[in-house]
C-alpha positions as a LaTeX table, in Angstrom:
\begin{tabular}{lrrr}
\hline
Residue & $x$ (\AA) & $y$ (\AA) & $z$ (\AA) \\
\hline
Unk1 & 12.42 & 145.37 & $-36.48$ \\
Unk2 & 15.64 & 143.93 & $-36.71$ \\
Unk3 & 17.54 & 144.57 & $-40.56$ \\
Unk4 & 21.09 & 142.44 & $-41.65$ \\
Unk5 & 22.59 & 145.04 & $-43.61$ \\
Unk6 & 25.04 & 142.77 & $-43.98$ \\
Unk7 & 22.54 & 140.30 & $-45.75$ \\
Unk8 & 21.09 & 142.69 & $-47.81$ \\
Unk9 & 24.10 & 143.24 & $-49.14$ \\
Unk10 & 25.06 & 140.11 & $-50.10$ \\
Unk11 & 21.54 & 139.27 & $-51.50$ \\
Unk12 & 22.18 & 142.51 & $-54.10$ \\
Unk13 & 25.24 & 141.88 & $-54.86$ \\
Unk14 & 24.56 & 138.20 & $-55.98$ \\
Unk15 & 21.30 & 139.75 & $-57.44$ \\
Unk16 & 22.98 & 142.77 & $-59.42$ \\
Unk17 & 25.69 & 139.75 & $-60.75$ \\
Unk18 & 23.26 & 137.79 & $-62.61$ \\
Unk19 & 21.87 & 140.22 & $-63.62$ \\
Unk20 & 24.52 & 141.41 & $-65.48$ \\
Unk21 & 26.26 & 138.08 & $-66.42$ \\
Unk22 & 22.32 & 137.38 & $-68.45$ \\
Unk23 & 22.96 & 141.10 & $-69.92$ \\
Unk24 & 26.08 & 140.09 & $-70.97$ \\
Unk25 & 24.94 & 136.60 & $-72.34$ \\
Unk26 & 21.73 & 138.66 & $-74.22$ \\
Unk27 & 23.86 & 141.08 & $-75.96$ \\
Unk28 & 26.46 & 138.24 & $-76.95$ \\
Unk29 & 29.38 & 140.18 & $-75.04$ \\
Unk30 & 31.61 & 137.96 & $-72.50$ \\
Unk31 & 32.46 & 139.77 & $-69.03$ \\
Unk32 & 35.34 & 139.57 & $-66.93$ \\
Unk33 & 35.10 & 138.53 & $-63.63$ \\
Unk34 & 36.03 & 141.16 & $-61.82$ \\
Unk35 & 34.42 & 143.88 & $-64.40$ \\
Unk36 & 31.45 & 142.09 & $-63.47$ \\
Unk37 & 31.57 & 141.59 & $-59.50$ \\
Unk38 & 33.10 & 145.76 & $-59.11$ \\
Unk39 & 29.51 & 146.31 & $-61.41$ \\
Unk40 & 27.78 & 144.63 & $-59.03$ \\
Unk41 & 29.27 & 146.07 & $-56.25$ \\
Unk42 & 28.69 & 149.67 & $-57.21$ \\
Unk43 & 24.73 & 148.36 & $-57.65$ \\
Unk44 & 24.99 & 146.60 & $-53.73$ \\
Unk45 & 26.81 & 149.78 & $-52.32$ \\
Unk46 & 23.86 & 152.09 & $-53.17$ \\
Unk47 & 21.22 & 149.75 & $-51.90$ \\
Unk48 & 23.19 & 149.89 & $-48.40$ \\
Unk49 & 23.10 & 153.67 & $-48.70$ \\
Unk50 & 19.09 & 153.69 & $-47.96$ \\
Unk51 & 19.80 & 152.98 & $-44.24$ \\
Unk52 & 21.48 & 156.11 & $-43.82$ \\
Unk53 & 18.72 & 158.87 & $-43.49$ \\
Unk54 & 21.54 & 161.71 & $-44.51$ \\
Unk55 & 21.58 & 160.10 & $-48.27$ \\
Unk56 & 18.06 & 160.06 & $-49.00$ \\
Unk57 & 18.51 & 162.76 & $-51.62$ \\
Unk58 & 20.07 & 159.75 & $-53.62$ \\
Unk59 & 16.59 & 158.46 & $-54.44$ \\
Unk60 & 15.58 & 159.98 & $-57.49$ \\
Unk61 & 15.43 & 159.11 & $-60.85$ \\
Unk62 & 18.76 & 160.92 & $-62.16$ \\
Unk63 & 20.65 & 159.34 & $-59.32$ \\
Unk64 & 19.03 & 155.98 & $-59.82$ \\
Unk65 & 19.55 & 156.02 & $-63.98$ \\
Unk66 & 23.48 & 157.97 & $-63.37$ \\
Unk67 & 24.25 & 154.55 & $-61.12$ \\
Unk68 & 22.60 & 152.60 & $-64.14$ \\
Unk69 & 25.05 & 154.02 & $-66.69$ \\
Unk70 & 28.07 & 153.71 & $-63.88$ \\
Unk71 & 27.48 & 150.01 & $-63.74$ \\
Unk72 & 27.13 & 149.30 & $-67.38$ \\
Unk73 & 30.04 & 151.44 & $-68.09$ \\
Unk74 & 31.84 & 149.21 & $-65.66$ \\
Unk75 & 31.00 & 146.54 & $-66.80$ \\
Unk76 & 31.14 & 146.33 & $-70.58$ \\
Unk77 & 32.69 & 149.20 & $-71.04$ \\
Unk78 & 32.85 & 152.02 & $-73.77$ \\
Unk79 & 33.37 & 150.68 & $-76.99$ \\
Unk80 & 30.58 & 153.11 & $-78.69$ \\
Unk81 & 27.38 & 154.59 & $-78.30$ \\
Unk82 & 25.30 & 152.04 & $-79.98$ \\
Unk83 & 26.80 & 149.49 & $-78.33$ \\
Unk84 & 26.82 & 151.14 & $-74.78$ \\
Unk85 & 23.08 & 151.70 & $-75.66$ \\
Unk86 & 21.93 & 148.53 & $-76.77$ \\
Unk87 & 23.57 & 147.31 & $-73.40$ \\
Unk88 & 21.66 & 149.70 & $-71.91$ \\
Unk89 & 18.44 & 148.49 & $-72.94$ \\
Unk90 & 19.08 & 144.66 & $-72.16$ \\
Unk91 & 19.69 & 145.73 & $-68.94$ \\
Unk92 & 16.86 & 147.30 & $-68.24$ \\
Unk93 & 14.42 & 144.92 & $-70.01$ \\
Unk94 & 15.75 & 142.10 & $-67.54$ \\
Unk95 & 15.32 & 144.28 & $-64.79$ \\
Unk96 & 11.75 & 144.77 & $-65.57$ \\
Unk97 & 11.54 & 141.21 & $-66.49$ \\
Unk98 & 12.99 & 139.95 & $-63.04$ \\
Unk99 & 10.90 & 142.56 & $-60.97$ \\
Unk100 & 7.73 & 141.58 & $-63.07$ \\
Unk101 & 7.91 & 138.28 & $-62.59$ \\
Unk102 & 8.72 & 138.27 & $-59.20$ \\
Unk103 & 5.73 & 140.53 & $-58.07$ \\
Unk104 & 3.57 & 138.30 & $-60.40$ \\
Unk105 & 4.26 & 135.23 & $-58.84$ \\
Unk106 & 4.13 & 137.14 & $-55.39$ \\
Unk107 & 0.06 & 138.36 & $-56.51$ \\
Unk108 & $-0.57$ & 134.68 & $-57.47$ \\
Unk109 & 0.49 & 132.71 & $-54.49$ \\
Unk110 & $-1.47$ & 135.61 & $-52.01$ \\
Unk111 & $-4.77$ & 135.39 & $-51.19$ \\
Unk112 & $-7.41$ & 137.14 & $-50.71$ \\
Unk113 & $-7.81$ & 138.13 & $-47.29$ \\
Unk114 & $-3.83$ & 138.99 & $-47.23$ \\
Unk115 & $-4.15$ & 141.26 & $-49.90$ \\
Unk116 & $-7.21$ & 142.97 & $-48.01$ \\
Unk117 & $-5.08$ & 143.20 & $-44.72$ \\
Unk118 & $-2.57$ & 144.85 & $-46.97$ \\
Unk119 & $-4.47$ & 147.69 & $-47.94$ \\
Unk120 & $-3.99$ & 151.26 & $-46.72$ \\
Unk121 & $-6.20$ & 153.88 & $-47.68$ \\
Unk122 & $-5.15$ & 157.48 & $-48.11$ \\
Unk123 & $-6.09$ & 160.78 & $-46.96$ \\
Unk124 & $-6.86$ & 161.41 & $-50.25$ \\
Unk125 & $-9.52$ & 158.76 & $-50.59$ \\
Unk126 & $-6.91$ & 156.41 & $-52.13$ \\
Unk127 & $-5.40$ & 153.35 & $-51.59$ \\
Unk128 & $-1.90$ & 151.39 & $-52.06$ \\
Unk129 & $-0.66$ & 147.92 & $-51.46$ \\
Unk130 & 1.98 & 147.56 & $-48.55$ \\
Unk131 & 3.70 & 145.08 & $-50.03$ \\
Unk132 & 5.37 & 142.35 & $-48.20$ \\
Unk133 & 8.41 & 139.90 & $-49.59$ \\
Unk134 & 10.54 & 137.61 & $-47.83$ \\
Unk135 & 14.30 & 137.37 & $-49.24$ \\
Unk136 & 14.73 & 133.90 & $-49.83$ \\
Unk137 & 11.29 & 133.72 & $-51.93$ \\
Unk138 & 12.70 & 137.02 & $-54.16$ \\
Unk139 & 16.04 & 135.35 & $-54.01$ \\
Unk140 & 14.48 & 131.60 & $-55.65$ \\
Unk141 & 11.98 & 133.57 & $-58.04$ \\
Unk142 & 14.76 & 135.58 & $-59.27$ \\
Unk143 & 16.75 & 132.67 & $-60.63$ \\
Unk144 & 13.57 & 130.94 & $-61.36$ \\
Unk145 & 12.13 & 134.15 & $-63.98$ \\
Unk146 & 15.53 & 134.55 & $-65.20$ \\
Unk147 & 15.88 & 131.04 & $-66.03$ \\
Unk148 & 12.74 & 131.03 & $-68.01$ \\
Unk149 & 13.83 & 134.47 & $-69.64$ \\
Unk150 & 16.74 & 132.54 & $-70.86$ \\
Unk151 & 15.52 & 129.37 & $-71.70$ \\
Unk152 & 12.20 & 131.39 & $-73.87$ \\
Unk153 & 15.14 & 133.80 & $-75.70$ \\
Unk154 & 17.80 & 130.89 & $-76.45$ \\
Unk155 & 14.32 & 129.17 & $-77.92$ \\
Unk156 & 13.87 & 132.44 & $-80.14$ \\
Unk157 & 17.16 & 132.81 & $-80.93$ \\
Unk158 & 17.01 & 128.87 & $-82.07$ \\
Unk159 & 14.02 & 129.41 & $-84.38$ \\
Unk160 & 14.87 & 133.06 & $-85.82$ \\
Unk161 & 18.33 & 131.02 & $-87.06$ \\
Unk162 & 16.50 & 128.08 & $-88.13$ \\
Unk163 & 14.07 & 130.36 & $-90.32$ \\
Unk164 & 16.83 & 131.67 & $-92.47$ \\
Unk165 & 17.20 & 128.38 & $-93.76$ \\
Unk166 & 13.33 & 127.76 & $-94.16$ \\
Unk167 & 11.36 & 128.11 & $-97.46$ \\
Unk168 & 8.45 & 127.13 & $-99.49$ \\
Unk169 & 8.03 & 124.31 & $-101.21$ \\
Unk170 & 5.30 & 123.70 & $-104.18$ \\
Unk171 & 5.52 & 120.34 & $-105.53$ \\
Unk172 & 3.19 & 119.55 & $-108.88$ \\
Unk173 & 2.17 & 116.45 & $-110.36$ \\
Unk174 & 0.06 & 115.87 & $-112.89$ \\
Unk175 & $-2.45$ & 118.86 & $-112.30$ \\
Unk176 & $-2.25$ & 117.98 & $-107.91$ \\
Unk177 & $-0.37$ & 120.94 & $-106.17$ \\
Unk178 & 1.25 & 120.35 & $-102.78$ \\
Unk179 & 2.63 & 123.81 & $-100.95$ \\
Unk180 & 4.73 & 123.32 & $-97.59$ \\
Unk181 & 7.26 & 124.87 & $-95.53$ \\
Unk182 & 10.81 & 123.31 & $-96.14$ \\
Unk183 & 14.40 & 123.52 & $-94.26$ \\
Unk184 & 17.22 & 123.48 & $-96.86$ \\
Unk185 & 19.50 & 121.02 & $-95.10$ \\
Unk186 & 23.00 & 121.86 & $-96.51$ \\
Unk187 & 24.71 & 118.30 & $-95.50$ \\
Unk188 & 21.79 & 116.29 & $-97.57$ \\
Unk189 & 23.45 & 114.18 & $-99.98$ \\
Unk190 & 20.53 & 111.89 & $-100.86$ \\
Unk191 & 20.81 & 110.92 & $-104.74$ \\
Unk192 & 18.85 & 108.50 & $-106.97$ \\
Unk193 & 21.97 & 106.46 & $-107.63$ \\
Unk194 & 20.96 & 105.56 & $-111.15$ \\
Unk195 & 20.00 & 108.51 & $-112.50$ \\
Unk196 & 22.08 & 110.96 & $-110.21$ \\
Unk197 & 18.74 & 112.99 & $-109.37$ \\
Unk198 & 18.72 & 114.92 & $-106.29$ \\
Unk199 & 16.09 & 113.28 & $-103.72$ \\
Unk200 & 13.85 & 116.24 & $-101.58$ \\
Unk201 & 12.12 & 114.55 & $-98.58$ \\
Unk202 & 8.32 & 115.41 & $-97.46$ \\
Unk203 & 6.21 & 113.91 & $-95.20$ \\
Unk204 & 4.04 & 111.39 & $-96.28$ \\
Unk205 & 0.93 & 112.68 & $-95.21$ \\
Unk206 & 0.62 & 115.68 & $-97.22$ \\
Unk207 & 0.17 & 113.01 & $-99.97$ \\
Unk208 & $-2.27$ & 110.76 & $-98.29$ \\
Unk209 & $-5.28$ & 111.38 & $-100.13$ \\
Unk210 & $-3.62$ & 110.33 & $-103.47$ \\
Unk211 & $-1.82$ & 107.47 & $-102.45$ \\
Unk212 & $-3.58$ & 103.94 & $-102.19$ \\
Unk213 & $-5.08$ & 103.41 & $-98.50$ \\
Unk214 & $-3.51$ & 99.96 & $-97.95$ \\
Unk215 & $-0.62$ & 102.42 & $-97.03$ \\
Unk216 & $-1.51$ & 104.72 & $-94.85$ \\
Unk217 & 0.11 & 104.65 & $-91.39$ \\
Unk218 & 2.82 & 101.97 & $-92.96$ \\
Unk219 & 5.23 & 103.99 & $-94.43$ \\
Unk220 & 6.86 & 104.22 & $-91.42$ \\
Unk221 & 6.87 & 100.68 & $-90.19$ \\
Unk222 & 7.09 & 98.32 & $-93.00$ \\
Unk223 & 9.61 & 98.40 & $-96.11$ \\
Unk224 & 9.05 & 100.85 & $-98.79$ \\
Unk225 & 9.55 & 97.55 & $-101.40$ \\
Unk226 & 7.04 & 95.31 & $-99.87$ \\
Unk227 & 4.55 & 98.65 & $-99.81$ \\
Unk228 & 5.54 & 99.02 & $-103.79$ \\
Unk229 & 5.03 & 95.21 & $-104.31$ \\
Unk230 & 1.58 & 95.60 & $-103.13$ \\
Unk231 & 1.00 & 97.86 & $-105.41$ \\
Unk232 & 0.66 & 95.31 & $-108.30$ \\
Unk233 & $-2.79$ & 94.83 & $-109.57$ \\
Unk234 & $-3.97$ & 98.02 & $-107.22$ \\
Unk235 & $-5.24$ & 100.89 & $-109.00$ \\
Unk236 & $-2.75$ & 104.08 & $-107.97$ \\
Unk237 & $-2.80$ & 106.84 & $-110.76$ \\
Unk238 & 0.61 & 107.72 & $-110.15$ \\
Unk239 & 2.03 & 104.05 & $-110.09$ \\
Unk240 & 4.44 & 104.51 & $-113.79$ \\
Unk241 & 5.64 & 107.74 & $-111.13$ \\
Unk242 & 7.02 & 105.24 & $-108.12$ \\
Unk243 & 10.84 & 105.36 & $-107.71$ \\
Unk244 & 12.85 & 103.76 & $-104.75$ \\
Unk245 & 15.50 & 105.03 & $-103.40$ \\
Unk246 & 18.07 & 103.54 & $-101.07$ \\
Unk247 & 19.55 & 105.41 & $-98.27$ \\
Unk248 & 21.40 & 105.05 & $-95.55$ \\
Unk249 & 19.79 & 106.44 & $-92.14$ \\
Unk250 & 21.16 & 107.26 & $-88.88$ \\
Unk251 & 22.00 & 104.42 & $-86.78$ \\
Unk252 & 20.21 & 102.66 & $-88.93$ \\
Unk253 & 21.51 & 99.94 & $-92.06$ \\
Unk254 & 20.80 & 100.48 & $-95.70$ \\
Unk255 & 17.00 & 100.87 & $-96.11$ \\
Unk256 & 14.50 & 102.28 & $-99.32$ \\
Unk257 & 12.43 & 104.64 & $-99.72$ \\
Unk258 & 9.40 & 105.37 & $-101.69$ \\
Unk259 & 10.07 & 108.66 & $-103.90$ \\
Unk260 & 7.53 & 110.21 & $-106.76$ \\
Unk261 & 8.46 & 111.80 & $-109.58$ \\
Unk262 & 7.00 & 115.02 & $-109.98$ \\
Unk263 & 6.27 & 116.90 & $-112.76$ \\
Unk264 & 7.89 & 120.20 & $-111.50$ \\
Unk265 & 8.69 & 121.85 & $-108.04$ \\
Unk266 & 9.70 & 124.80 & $-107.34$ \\
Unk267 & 11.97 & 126.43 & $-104.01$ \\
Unk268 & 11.54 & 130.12 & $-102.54$ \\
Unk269 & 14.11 & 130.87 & $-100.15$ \\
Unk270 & 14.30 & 134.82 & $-99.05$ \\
Unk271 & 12.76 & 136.37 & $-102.48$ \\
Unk272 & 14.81 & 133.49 & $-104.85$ \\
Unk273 & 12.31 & 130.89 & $-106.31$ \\
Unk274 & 13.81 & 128.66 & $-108.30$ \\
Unk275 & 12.15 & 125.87 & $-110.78$ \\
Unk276 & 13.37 & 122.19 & $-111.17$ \\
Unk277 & 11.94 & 119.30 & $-112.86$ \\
Unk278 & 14.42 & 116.85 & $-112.31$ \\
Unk279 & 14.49 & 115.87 & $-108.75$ \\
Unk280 & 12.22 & 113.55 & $-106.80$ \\
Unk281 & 9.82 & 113.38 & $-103.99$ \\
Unk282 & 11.20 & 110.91 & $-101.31$ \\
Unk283 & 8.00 & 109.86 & $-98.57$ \\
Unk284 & 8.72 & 109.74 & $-94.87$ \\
Unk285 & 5.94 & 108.46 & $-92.89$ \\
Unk286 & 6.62 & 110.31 & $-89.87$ \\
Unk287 & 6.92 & 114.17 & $-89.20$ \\
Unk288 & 10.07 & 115.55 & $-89.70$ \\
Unk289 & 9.30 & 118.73 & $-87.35$ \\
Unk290 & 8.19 & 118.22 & $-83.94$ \\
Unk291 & 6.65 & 121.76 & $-83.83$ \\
Unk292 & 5.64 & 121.97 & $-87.50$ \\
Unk293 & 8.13 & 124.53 & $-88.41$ \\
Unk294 & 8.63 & 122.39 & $-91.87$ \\
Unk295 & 7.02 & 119.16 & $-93.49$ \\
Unk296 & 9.90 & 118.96 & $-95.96$ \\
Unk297 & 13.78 & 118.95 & $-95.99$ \\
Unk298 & 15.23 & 120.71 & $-99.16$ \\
Unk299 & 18.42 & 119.36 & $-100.94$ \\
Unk300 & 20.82 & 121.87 & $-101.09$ \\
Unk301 & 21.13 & 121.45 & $-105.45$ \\
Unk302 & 17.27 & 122.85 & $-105.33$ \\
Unk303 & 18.57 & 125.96 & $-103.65$ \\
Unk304 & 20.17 & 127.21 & $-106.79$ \\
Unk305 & 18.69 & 127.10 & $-110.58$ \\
Unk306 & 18.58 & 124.27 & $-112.74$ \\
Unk307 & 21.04 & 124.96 & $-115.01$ \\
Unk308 & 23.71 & 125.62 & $-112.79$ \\
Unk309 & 23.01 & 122.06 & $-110.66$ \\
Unk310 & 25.86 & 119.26 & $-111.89$ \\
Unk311 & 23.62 & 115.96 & $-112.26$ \\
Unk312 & 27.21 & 113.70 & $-111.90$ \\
Unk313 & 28.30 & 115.47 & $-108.72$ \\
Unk314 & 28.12 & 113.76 & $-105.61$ \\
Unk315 & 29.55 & 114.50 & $-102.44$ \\
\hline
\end{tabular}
């Protein structure tokens, strides 16, 4: 059998690299270059140290977890303990992430009569798994897992930050109570212009059994002033409640839309609820979250209490 130490080299010290550089990007810290590739190179240098039969002592667990700490401290430094630590831990749980994934993907594409071939059986009446991995196919499912490691925790990291701006929403209207999630969207500036009333969009459909059927699956398509002309002679409960409201959308000209006029709603964001009854209930006939994270988009005035909310003031 013929080994390219020279290969294997190179292969762990590209491998040990990204490694890092996604340890670095998990824990928010930026690298240097060369911090990085001297890590890396400390991590390469050991693996080379397997082919000489005098250094096998090296393979234990303190040696293997000393050359841990080595690279880390090389590579981010020693700013404190917690910090050191908590780089610590990334690194490992990408390490374990890579390897998993790798051997996972490995088990799935085998099958069955390789994995019987495999098989040794001990003295002992046991067995284990010679396992068998070519370079270039750890190499591509490397980058492959830790792409998807990255792509699933920027995801997370998306929707933990979008949560801190999502709250409840409990509209009420004449007896009818609607309860949704909400995103407070600090840059809405949608007013009544008459009246100076802030304007809270939800979606349509959370309405739909209490507005009149000759509107359902229109709000999106047809004008919210030919849908409230319609209305005329049409029995709708909440008809004296109909406001509209023009806005301005994006790429889009001046357009209306239908808004109801509730009798009170009320906003809980963290552990603040706060009560408002002057503020209406603008309808959007499509969905405003794509993965249902929220059905309605909270004005920023509706985040604090009543009293303190300037009607006049318009940004």
């Amino acid at each position: 059998m013929v080994v390219y130490i020279d290969l294997i080299f190179a292969a762990n010290l590209l491998i040990d690299a990204v490694l890092l550089w996604l340890t670095g990007w998990m824990i928010k810290v930026k690298v240097r270059w060369w911090r990085l590739w001297l890590s890396a190179l400390v991590g390469a240098l050991y693996v080379v140290m397997m082919f000489v039969p005098e250094l096998s002592f090296m393979y234990t667990f303190l040696i293997k977890f000393g050359l841990s700490v080595i690279m880390i401290g090389v590579a981010f430094g020693f700013t404190s303990l917690q910090g050191f630590l908590r780089s610590m831990g990334a690194f490992y749980i990408i390490n374990f992430a890579a390897a998993g994934g790798i051997l996972g993907v490995h088990y799935l594409l085998q099958s069955s009569g390789d994995i019987w071939n495999g098989i040794l059986y001990t003295a002992a009446g046991g067995y284990a798994y010679r396992l068998k991995i070519g370079f270039w196919f750890v190499l591509f499912i490397l980058l492959l897992v830790l792409g998807c490691y990255k792509a699933v925790h920027s995801s997370r990291a998306r929707r933990e930050k979008l949560e801190a701006y999502i709250g409840t929403v409990q509209v009420e209207i004449e007896g009818v109570t609607v309860t949704c999630s909400g995103l407070l969207d600090t840059g809405n500036r949608l007013y009544d212009p008459l009246t100076k009333t802030p304007v809270m969009v939800m979606e349509a459909s959370l309405w739909e059994e209490y507005l009149p059927e000759s509107w359902k699956g229109r709000l999106s398509q047809e004008g919210a002033d030919q849908l409230l002309l319609e209305t005329d002679g049409q029995s709708f409960i909440w008809q004296d409640r109909l406001r509209l409201v023009p806005y301005r959308g994006v790429n889009r000209g001046a357009s209306f839309m239908l808004a109801l006029k509730p009798d009170h709603v009320a906003v809980t964001l963290g552990e603040t609820t706060t009560g408002h009854r002057k503020v209406l209930i603008g309808l959007d006939g499509g969905t405003l979250s794509g993965d249902g994270a929220y059905r309605a988009i909270i004005h920023p005035d509706l985040a604090q209490s009543e009293s303190a909310i300037h009607p006049g003031g318009v940004a």
